[in-house]
N, C-alpha and C positions, 0 to 999 in steps of 0.2 A: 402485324408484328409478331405474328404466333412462334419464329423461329429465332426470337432472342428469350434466351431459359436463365441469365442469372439475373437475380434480382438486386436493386437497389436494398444496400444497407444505411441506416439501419433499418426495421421494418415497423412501421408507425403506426399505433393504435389510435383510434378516435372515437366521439361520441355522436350515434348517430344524431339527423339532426332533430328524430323527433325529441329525444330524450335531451340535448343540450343546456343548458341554462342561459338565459339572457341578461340577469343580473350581473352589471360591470360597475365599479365604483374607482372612481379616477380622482387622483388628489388635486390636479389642475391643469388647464388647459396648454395644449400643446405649442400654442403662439407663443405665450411664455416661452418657454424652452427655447424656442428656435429666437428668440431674442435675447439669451443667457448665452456670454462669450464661455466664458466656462463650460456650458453644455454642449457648445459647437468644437470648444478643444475635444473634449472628453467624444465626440460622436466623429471629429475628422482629424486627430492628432495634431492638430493644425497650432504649433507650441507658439511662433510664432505671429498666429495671425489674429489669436483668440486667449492665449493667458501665457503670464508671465510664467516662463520654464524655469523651474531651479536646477543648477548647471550641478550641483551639491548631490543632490537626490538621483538615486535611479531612475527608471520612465515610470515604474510601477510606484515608486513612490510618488514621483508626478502627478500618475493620477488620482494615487488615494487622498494627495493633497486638495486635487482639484473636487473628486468626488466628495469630500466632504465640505468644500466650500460649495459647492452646489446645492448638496441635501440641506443644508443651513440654510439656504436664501429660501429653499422650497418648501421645507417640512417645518412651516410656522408653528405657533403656538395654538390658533385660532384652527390651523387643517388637521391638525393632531386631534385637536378637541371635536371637532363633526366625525372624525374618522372614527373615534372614541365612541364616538354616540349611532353612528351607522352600525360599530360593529356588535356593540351590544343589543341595538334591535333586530338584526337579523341573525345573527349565529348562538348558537350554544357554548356556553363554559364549557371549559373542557370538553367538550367534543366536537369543536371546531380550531381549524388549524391553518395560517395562512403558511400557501406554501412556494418561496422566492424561486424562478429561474434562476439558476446558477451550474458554473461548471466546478465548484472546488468542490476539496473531497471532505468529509465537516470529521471531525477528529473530537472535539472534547468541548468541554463549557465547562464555568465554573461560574460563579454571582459577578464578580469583573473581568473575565475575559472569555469570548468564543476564539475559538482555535479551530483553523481550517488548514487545509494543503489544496495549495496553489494546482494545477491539471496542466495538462496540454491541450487542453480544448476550450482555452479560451478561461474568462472571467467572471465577468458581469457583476463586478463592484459594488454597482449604484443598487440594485434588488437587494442585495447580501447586507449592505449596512442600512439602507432604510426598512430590511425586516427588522432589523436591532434594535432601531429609533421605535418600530411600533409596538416591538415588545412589550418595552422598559416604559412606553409612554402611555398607550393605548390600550394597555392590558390584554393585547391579543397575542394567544401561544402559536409561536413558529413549530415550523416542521423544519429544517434545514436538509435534512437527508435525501432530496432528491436533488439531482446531479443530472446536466446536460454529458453526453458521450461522445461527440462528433463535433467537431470544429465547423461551424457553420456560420460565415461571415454576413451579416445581414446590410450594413450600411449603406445607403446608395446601390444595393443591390437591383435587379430588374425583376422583374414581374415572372421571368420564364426563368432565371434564379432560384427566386426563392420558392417555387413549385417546385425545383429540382436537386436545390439541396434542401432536405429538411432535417431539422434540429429533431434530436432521439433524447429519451431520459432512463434516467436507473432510480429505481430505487423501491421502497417498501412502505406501500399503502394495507391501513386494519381497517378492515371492512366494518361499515356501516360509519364510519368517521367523516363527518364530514371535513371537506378541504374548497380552500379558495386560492386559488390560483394566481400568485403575481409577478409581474415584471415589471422593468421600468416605463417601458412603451411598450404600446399595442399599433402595431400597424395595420397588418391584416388578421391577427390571432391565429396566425400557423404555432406559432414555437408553444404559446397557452394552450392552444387547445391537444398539441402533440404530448404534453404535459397533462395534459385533464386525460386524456385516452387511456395512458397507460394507470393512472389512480381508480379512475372507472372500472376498466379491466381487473384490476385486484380486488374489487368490491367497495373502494371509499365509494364518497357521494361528492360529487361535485355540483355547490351552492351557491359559486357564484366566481366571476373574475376582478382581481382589480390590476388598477396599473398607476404609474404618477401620471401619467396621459398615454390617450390614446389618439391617432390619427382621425379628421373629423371622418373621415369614408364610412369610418368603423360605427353603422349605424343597427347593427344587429347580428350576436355571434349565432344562434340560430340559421338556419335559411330558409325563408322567409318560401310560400307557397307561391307567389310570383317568379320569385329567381328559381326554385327547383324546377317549376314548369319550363320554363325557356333552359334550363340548362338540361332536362335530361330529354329535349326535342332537338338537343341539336344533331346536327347530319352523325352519324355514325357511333351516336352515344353507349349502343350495349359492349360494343369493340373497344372505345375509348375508358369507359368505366371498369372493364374485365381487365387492359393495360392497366389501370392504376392501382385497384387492389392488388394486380399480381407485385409489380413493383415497389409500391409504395406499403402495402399492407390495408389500407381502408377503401372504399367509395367513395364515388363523387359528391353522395347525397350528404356526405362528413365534412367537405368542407364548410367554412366559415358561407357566413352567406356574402361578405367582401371578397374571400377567395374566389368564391364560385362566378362571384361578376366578373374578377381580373378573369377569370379561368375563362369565361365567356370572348368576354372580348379578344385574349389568347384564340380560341378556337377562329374566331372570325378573322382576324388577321393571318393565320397560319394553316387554315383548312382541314385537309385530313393530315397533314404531314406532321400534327401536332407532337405524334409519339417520338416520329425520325427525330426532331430539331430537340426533343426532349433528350432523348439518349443519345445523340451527338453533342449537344450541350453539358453530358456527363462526362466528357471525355476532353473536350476544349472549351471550357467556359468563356466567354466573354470577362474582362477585367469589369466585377460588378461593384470594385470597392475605392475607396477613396486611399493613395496611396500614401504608403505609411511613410516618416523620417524616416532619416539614418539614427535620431534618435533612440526611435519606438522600439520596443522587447517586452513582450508580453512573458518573460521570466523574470525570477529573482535569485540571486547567489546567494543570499542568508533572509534570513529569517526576518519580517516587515510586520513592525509594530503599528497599528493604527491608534492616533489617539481620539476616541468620541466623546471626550469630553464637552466639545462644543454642543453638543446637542444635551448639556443639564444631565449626564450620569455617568456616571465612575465606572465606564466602562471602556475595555480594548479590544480592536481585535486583531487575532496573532496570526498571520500567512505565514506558514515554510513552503520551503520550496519545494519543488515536483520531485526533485530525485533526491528528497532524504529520505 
């Protein structure tokens, strides 16, 4: 593949995997979720099939209604309180910072309300206001400033998808600080750990990930000295690994040690033609997502006040929209 010269944007920093951390702390299990109609609206837009749509509201208000009827059922009284007490035994005041995947662009705070602007690359609600709930609950200080850059659709995605598109992030990590990393799900830890790479890169410290759940597969974000062995013997590894830095920006030995098994299994299904079906995959993706109404708009024409009140604090948060 020596005579394809441009490279995949954006270009994604990692932590190799001797240095990685394995420390993950998940609010609760993912069967839960997958049996929350609410969480199966909010994952397949599905207004009809899984919660009641108010015809009244926008789609985005839709889902900030649904997203916080969810985090309600999820961010108990009791998971707040162990989250409380996990985060105090392992992080430092003040020098530890959880820091939410998201794509807005974070604009202002004040004691009742954060104020963000809405992107074009997407959202990710549910991370944004239950960093809010852990704030105000859990006594742990957010970071908000780091920002997803690239529209990267994960849901029901394939295995040679989400290898080929990856989620990139912006933002500004002070060295020596530590940071923990969260989303709402962890499937394989591409998007977290694309997210830990570039804080790493700046000199934070990455101490640990969490998520509200994580995929069971997801048994180690390390890779593990079993899987690096089989993965960097397979048939034409130094060619394969010299395509991904050039492309992607890191090594093989970086991914997750889940990626590196799908990556495994990829190779065995795919042979050497893994890079071909990778870069013609970049050009005509297969449909990897579950498709949306005619409802669905991931914009908003004015300004969407959220009320979190239901989660016990006098707080709101304020989305404008992408082009004010």
């Amino acid at each position: 593949m020596s005579e394809v010269k441009i490279k995949f944007e954006p270009c994604i920093k990692r932590i190799p995997r001797s240095d990685i951390t394995n420390l993950m702390y998940t609010i609760t299990d993912f069967e839960e979720f997958l049996q929350n109609e609410t969480y199966l609206f909010l994952r397949t837009h599905d207004a009809e099939g899984h919660y009641k749509f108010n015809n009244k509201k926008s789609s985005y208000g839709n889902v900030a209604l649904a997203t916080v009827d969810f985090l309600q059922q999820t961010l108990t009284a009791e998971r707040l309180r162990k989250l409380k007490e996990f985060w105090s035994e392992n992080f430092q005041k003040d020098n530890s910072f959880l820091v939410p995947a998201h794509s807005y662009f974070y604009m202002d705070r004040s004691d009742k309300e954060i104020i963000v602007k809405l992107s074009d690359t997407g959202s990710n609600l549910m991370s944004l206001i239950s960093s809010i709930v852990f704030e105000h609950h859990c006594s742990i200080d957010v970071n908000y400033g780091f920002r997803q850059v690239n529209k990267v659709t994960r849901n029901a995605s394939s295995d040679l998808h989400r290898f080929s598109f990856q989620v990139g992030f912006e933002g500004n990590a002070s060295k020596d600080v530590e940071y923990i990393v969260f989303d709402d799900h962890i499937k394989t830890g591409s998007t977290v750990s694309n997210l830990a790479g570039l804080i790493d890169g700046q000199g934070g410290i990455i101490k640990a990930f969490m998520a509200l759940s994580a995929n069971p597969i997801v048994e180690s974000f390390r890779q593990t000295d079993i899987t690096w062995n089989k993965l960097s013997s397979i048939d034409g590894f130094i060619e394969l690994n010299d395509f991904w830095r050039f492309h992607f920006g890191y090594p093989l030995e970086a991914l997750t040690d889940t990626e590196a098994k799908l990556f495994i299994g990829l190779k065995d299904t795919m042979g050497n033609s893994i890079q071909k079906k990778i870069l013609e995959y970049k050009d005509s993706p297969e449909a990897p997502v579950y498709p949306k109404p005619i409802w669905w708009a991931e914009t908003i024409a004015e300004t969407e006040v959220i009320d979190l009140s239901t989660f016990d604090m006098d707080k709101r948060l304020i989305v404008i929209p992408a082009n004010s």
